[in-house]
DSSP file (Angstrom, degrees, kcal/mol; ACC not computed):
  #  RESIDUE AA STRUCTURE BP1 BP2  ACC     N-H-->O    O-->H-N    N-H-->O    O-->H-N    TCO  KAPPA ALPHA  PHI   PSI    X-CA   Y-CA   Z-CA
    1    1 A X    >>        0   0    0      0, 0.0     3,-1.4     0, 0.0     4,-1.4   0.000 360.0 360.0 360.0 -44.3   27.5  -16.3    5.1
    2    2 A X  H 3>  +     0   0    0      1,-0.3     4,-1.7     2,-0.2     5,-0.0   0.744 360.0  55.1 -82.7 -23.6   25.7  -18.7    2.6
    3    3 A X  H 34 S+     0   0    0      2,-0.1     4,-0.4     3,-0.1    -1,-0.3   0.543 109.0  53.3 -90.8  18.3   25.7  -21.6    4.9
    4    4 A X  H X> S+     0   0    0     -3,-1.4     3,-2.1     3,-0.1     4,-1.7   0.932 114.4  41.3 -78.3 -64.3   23.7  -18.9    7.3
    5    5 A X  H 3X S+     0   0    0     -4,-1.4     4,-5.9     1,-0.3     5,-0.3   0.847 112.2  55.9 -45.3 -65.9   21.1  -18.1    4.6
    6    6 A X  H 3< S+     0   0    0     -4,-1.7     4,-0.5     1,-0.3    -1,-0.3   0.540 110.0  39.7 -68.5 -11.5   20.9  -21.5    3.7
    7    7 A X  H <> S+     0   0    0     -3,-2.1     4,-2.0    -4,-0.4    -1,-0.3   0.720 119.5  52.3 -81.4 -32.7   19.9  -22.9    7.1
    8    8 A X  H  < S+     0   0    0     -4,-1.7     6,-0.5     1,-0.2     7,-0.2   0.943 109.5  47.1 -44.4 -53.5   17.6  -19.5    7.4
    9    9 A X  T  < S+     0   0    0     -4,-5.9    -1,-0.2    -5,-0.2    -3,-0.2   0.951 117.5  42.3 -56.0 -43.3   16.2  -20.5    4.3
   10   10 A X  T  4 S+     0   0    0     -4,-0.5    -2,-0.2    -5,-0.3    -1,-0.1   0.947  99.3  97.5 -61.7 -52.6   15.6  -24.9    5.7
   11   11 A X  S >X S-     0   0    0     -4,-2.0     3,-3.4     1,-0.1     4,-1.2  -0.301  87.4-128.8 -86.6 143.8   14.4  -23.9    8.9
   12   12 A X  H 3> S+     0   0    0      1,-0.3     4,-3.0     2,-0.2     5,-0.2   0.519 111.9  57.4 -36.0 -46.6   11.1  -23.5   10.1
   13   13 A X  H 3> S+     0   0    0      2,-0.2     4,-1.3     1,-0.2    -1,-0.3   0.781 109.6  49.3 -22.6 -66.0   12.1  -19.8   11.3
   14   14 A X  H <> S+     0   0    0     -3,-3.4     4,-3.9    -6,-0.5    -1,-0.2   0.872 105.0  54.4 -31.5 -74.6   13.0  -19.3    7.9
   15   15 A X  H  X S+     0   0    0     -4,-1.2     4,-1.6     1,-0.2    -2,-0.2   0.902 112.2  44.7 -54.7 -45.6    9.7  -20.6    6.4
   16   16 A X  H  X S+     0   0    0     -4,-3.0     4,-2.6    -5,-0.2    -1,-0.2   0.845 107.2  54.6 -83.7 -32.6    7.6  -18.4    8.3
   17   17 A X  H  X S+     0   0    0     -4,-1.3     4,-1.3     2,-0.2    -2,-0.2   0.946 110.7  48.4 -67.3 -34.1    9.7  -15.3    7.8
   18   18 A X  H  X S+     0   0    0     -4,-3.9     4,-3.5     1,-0.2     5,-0.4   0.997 111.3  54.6 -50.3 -62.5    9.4  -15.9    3.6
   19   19 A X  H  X S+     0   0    0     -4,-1.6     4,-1.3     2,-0.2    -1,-0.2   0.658 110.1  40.7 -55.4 -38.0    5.6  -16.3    4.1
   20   20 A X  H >< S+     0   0    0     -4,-2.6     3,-3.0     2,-0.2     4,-0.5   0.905 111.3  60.8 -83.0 -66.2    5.2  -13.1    5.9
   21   21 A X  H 3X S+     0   0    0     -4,-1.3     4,-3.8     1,-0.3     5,-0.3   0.591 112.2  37.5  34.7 -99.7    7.7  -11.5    3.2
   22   22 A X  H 3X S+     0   0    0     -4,-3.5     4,-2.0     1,-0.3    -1,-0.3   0.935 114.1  55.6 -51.9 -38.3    5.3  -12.4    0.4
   23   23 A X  H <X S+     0   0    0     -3,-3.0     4,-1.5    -4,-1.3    -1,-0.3   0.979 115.6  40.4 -58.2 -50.5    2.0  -11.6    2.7
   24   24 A X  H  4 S+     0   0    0     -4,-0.5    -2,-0.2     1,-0.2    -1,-0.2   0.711 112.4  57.6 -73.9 -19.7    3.6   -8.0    3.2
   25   25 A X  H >X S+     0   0    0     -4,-3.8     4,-2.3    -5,-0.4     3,-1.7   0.989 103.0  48.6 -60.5 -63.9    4.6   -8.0   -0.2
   26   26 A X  H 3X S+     0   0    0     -4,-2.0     4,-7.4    -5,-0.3     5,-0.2   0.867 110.9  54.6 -49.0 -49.0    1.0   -8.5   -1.8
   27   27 A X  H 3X S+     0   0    0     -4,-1.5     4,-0.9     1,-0.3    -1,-0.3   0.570  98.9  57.7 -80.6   7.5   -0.5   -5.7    0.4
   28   28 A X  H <> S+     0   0    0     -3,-1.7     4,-1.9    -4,-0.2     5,-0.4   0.703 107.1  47.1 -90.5 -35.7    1.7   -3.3   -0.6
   29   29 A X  H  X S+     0   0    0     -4,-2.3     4,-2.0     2,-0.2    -2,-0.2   0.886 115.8  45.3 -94.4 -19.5    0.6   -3.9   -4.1
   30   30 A X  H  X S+     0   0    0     -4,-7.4     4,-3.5     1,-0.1    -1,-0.2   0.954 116.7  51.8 -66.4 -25.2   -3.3   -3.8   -3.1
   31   31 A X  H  X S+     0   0    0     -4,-0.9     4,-1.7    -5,-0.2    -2,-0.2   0.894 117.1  30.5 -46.5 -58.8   -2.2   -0.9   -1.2
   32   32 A X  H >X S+     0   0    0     -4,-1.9     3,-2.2     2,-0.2     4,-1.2   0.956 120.9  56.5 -81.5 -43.8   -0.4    1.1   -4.0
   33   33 A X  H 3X S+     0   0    0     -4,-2.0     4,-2.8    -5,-0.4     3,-0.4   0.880 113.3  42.6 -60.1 -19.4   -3.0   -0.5   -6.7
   34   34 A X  H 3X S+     0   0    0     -4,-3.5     4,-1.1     1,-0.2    -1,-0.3   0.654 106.4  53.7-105.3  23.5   -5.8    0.9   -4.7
   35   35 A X  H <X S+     0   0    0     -3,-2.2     4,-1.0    -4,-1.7    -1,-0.2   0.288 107.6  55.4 -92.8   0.5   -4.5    4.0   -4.0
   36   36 A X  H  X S+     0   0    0     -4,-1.2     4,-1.6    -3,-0.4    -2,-0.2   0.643 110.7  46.3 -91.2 -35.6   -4.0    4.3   -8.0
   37   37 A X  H  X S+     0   0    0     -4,-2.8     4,-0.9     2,-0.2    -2,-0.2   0.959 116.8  45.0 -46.1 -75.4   -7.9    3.5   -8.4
   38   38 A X  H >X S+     0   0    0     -4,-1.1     3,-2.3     1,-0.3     4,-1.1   0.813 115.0  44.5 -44.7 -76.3   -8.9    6.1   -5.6
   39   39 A X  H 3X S+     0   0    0     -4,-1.0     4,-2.1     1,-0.3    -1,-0.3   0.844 114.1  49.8 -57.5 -43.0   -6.5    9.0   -6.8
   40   40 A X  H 3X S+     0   0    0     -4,-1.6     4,-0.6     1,-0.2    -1,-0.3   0.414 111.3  46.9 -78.8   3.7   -7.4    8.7  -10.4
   41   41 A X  H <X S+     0   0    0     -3,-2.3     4,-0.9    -4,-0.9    -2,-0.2   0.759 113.4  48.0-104.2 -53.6  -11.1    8.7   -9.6
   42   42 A X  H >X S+     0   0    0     -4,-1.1     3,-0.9     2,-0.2     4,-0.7   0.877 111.9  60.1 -20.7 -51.6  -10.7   12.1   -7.0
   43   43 A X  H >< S+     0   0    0     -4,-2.1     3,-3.4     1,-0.4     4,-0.4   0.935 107.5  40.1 -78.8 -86.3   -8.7   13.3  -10.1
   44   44 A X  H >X S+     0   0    0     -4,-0.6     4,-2.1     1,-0.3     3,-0.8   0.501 112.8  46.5 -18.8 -46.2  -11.5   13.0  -12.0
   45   45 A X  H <X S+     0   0    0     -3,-0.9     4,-0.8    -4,-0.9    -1,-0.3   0.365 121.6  47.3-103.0  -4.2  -14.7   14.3   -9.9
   46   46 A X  H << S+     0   0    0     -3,-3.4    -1,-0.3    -4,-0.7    -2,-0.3   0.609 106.3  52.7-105.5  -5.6  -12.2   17.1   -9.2
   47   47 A X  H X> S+     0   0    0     -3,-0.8     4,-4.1    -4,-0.4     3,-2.7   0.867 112.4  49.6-120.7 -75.5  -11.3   17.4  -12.9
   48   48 A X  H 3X S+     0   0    0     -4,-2.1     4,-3.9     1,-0.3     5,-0.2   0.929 110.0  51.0 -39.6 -67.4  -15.3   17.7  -13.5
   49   49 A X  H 3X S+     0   0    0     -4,-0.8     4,-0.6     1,-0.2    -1,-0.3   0.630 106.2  50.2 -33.4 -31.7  -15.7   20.4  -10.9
   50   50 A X  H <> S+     0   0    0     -3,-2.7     4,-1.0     2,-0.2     5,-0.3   0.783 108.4  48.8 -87.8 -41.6  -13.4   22.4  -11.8
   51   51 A X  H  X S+     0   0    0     -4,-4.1     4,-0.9     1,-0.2    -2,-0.2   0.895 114.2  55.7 -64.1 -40.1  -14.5   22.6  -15.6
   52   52 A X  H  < S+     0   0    0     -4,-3.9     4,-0.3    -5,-0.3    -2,-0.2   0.846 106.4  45.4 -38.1 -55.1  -18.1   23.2  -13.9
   53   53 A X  H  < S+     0   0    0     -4,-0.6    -2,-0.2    -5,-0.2    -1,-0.2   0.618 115.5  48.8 -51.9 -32.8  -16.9   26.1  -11.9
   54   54 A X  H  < S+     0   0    0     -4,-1.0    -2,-0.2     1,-0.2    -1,-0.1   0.765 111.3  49.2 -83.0 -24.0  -15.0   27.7  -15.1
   55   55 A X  S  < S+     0   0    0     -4,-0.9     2,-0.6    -5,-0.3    -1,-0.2   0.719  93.4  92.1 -98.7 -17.3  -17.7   27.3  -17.2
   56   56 A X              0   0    0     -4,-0.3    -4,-0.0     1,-0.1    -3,-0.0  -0.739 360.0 360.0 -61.4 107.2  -20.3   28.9  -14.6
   57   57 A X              0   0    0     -2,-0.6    -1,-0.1     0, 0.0    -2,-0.1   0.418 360.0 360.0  29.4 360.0  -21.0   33.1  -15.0
């Protein structure tokens, strides 16, 4: 098992599979970090709205 990994790891096969690894890795965290921007700004303008609406007649 470790000398599989460790030829996975030398060969070229290998090299290209880390590198997308780490590529899909990084857009999963622009992914979740901007989907923490985005909801917490909707949260807000919906936050606002709502205190707008309560506060109306």
């Amino acid at each position: 098992m470790r000398r599989t990994l460790l030829s996975f790891a030398r060969s070229k096969d290998g090299a290209t599979a880390i590198e997308y690894a780490v590529i899909a890795a990084i857009l999963a965290i622009a992914v979740v970090a901007g989907a923490t921007l985005f909801g917490s700004t909707v949260n807000s303008q919906l936050k606002t709205v709502a205190d707008k609406v309560a506060a109306s007649p």
